[in-house]
C-alpha positions as CSV (number, residue, x, y, z in Angstrom):
1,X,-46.4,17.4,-13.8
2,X,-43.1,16.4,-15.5
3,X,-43.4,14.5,-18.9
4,X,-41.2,11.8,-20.6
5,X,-38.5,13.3,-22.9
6,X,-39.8,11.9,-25.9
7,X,-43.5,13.3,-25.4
8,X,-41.7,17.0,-25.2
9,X,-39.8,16.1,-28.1
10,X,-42.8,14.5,-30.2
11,X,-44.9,18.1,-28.7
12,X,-42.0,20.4,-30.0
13,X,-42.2,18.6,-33.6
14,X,-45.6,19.3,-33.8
15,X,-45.5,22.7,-33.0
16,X,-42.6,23.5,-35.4
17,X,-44.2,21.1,-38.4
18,X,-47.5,23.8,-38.3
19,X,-45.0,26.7,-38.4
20,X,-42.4,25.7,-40.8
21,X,-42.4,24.7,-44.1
22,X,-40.9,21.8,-45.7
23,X,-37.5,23.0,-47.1
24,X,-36.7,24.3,-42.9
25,X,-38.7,21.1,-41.7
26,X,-35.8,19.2,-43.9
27,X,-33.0,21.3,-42.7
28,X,-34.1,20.8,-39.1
29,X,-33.5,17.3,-40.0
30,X,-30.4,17.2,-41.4
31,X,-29.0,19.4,-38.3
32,X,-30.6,17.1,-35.8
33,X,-29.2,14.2,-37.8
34,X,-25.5,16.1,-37.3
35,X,-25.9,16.8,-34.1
36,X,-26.7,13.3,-33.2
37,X,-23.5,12.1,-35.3
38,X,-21.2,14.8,-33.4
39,X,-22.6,13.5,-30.4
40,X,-22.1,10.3,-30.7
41,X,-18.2,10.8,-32.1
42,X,-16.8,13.8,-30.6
43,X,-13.7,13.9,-32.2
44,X,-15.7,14.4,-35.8
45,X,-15.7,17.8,-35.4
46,X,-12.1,18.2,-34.9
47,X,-10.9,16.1,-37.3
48,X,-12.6,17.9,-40.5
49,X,-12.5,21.1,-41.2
50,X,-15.8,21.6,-42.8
């Protein structure tokens, strides 16, 4: 009964777009999109101080 990653993912982005409005559905967004950077180059977070 397991499901694909990307279905859970696509489920979960439903669920939050009815609940949330657009300002948090843009935030969400912009975190995800950092998250995804940081991830992908680990030392960005230690390099700047922001």
């Amino acid at each position: 009964m397991s499901m694909p990653v990307d279905e859970l993912i696509y489920r979960f982005e439903q669920l939050l777009q009815r609940s949330l409005d657009d300002k948090e559905m843009e935030f969400i967004g912009w975190l995800n999109l950092r998250l995804q950077k940081q991830a992908a180059n680990p030392y960005l977070s230690k390099r700047s101080k922001r």
